[in-house]
KOLVEXRO-460183 format. One record per residue: residue in three letters; z, y, x of N, C-alpha, C in turn. Coordinates in steps of 0.1 Angstrom, whole numbers, plus 5000, padded with zeros to 4 digits. Example, Ala and Ser with C-alpha at 12.3 -4.5 7.8 and 13.67 -1.06 7.14 Angstrom:
# KOLVEXRO-460183
+-----+------+------+------+-------+-------+-------+------+------+------+
!   r ! n.c3 ! n.c2 ! n.c1 ! ca.c3 ! ca.c2 ! ca.c1 ! c.c3 ! c.c2 ! c.c1 !
+-----+------+------+------+-------+-------+-------+------+------+------+
! Ala ! 5078 ! 4943 ! 5132 !  5078 !  4955 !  5123 ! 5078 ! 4967 ! 5132 !
! Ser ! 5071 ! 4978 ! 5128 !  5071 !  4989 !  5137 ! 5079 ! 5000 ! 5129 !
+-----+------+------+------+-------+-------+-------+------+------+------+
END
This chain:
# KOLVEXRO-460183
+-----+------+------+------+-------+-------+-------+------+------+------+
!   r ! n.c3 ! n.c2 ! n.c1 ! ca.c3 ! ca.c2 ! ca.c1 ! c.c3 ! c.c2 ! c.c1 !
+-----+------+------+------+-------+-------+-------+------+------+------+
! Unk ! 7884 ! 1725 ! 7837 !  7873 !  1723 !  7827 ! 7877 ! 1731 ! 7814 !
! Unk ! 7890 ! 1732 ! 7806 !  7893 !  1734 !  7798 ! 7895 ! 1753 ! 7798 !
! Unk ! 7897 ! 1758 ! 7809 !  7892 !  1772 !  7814 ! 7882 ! 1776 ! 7811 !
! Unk ! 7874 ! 1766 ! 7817 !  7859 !  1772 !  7815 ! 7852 ! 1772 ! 7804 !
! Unk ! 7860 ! 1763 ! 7796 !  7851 !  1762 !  7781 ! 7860 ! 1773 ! 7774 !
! Unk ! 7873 ! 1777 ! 7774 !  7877 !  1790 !  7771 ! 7873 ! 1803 ! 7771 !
! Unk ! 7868 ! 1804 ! 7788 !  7861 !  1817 !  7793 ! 7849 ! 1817 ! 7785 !
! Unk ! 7839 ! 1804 ! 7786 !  7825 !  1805 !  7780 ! 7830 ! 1808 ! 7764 !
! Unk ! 7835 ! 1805 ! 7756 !  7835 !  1807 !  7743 ! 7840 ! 1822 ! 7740 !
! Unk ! 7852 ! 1828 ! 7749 !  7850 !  1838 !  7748 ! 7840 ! 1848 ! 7754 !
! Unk ! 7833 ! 1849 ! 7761 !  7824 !  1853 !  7764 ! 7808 ! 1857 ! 7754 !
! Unk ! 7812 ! 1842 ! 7750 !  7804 !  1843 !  7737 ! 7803 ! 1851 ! 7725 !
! Unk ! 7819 ! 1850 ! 7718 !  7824 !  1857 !  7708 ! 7819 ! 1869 ! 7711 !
! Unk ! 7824 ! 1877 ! 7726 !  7822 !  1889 !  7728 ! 7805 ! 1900 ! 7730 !
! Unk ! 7802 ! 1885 ! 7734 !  7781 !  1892 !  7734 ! 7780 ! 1892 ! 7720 !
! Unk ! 7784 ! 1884 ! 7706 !  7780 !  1883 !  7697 ! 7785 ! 1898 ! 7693 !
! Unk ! 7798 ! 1901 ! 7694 !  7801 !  1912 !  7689 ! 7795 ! 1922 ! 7692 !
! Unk ! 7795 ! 1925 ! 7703 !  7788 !  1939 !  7709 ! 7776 ! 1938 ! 7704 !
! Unk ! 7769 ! 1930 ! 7699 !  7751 !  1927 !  7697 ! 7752 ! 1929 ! 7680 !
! Unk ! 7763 ! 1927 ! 7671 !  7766 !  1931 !  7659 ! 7769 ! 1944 ! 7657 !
! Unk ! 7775 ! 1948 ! 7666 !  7781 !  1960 !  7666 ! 7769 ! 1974 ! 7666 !
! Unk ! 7762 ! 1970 ! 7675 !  7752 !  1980 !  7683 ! 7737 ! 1975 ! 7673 !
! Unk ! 7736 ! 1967 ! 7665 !  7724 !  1964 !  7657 ! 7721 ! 1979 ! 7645 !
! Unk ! 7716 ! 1981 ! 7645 !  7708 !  1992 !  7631 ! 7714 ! 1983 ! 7617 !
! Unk ! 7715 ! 1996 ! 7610 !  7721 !  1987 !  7596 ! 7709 ! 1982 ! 7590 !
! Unk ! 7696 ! 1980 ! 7588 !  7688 !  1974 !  7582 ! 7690 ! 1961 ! 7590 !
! Unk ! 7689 ! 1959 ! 7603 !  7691 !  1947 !  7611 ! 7700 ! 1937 ! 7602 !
! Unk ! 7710 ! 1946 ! 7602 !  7724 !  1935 !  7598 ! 7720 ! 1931 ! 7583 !
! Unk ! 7714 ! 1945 ! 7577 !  7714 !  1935 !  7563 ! 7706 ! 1928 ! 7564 !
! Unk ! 7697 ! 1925 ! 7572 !  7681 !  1916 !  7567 ! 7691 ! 1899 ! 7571 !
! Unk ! 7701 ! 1902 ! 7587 !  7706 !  1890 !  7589 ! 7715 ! 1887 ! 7576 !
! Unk ! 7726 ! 1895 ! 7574 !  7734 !  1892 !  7563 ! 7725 ! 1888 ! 7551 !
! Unk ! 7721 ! 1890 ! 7547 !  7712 !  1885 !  7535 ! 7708 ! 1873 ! 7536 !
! Unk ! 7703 ! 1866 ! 7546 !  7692 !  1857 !  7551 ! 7707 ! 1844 ! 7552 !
! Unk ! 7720 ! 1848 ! 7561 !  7725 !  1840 !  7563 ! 7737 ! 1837 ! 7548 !
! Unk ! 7737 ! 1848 ! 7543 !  7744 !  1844 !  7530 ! 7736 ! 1834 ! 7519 !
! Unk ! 7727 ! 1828 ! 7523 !  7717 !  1823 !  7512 ! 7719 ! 1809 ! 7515 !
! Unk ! 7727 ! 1809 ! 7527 !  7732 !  1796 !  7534 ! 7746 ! 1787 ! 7527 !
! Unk ! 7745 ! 1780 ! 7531 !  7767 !  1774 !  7522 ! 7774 ! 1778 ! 7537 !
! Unk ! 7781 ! 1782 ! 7539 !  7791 !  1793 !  7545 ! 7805 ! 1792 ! 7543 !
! Unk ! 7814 ! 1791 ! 7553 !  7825 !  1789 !  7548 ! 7832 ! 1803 ! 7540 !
! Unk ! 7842 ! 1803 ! 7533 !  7842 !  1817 !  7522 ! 7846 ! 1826 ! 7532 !
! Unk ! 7856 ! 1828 ! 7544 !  7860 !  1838 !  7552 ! 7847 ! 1844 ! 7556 !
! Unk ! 7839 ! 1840 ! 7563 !  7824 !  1839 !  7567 ! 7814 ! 1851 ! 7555 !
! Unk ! 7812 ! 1847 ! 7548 !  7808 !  1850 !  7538 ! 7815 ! 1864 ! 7532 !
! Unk ! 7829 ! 1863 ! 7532 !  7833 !  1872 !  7526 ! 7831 ! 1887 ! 7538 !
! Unk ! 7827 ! 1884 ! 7551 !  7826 !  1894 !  7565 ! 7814 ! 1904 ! 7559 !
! Unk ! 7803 ! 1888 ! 7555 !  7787 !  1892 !  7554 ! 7786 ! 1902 ! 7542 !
! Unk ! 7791 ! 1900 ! 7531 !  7791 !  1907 !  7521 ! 7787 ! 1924 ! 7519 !
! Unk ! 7795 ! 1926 ! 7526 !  7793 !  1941 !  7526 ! 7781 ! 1947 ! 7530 !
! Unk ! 7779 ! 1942 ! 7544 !  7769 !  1940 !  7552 ! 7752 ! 1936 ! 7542 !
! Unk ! 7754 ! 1933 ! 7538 !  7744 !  1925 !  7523 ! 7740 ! 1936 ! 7513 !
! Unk ! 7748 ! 1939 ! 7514 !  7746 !  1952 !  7505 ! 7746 ! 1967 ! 7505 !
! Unk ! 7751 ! 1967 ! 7520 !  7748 !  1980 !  7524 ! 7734 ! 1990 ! 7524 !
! Unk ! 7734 ! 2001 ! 7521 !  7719 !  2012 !  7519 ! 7719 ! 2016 ! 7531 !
! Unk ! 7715 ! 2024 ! 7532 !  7707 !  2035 !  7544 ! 7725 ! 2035 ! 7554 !
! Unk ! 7716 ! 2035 ! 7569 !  7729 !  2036 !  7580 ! 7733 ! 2054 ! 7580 !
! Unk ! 7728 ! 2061 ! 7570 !  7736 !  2075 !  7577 ! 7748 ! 2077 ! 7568 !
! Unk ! 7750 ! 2068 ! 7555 !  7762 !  2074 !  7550 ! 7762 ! 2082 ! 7541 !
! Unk ! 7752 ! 2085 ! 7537 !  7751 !  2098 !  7527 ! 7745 ! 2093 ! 7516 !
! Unk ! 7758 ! 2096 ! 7503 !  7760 !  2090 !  7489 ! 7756 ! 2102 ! 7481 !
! Unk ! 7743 ! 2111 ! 7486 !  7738 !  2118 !  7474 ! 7743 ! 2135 ! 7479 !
! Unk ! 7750 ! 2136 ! 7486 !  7758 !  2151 !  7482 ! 7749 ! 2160 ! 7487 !
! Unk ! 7732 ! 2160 ! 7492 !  7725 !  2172 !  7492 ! 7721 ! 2170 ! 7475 !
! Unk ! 7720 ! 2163 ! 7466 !  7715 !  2165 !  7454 ! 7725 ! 2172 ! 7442 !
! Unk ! 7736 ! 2172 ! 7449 !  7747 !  2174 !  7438 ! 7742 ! 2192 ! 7434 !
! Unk ! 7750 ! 2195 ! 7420 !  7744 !  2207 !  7418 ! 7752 ! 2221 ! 7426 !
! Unk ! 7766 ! 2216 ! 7431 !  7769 !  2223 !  7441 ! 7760 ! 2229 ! 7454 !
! Unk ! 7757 ! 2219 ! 7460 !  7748 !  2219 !  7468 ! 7733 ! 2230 ! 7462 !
! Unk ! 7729 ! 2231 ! 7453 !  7718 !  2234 !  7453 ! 7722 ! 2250 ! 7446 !
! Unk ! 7730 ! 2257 ! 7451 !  7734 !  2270 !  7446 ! 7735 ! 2274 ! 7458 !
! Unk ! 7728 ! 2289 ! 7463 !  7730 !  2295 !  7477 ! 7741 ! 2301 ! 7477 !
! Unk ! 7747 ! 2305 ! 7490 !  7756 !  2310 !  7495 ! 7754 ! 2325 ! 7495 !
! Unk ! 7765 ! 2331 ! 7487 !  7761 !  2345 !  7486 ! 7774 ! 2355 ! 7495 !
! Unk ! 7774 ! 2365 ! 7499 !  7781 !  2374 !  7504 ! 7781 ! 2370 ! 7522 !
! Unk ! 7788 ! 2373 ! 7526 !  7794 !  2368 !  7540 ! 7786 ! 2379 ! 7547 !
! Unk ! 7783 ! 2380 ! 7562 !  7778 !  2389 !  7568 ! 7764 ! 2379 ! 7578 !
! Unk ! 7755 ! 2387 ! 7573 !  7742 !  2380 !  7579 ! 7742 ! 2375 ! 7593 !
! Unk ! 7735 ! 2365 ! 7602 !  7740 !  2361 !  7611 ! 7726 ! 2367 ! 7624 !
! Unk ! 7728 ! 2379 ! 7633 !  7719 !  2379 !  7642 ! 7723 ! 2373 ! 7655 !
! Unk ! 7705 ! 2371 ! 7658 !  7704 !  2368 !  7669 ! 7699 ! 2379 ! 7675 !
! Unk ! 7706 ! 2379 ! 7693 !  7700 !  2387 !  7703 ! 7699 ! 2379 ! 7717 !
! Unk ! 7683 ! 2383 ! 7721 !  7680 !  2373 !  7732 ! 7686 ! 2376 ! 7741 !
! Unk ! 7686 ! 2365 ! 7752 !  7689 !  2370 !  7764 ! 7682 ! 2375 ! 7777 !
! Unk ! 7688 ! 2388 ! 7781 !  7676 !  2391 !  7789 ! 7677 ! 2384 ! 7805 !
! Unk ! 7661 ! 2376 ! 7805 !  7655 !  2371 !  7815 ! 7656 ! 2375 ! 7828 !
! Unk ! 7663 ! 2370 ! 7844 !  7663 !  2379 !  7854 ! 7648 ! 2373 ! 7864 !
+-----+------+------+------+-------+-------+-------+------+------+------+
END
C-alpha cells in the first residue's frame, strides 16, 4: 500500500511538471497570478513570483529598438543568389 501511494504521488508530481513546463508563458502567468492572491506557503510563493511577472515568452528586452540596431550595415560583399537548374 505504502508503494502505491509513493508511485501515485510521484506520478503526480511528474504530470504536474511536464504540464508546467510545456504551458505558454501567458498560461503560467494568468495561473501564477491568480494563485499568488491566495495565502501560500513562502517556498510556494517565492517559485510563483517570477512567473507573475514575467512579459512576453520570446525573451526579447528591446534590442531591435536600441540605436545600434537601427544603423545599417555597410561594406561587406553583397550576397547573390543563383537558382538551381531544374532537371
Amino acid at each position: 500500500m505504502l508503494q502505491m501511494l509513493i508511485v501515485a504521488s510521484l506520478v503526480t508530481w511528474c504530470a504536474f511538471y511536464a504540464l508546467w513546463t510545456l504551458l505558454p508563458a501567458a498560461a503560467k502567468r494568468k495561473i501564477a497570478t491568480r494563485l499568488l492572491e491566495r495565502r501560500l506557503p513562502e517556498f510556494v510563493a517565492r517559485v510563483l513570483r517570477p512567473h507573475a511577472s514575467a512579459t512576453a515568452g520570446c525573451g526579447c528586452d528591446g534590442c531591435d529598438r536600441s540605436p545600434k540596431a537601427a544603423t545599417p550595415v555597410t561594406g561587406g560583399t553583397p550576397i547573390t543568389f543563383h537558382p538551381r537548374r531544374r532537371h
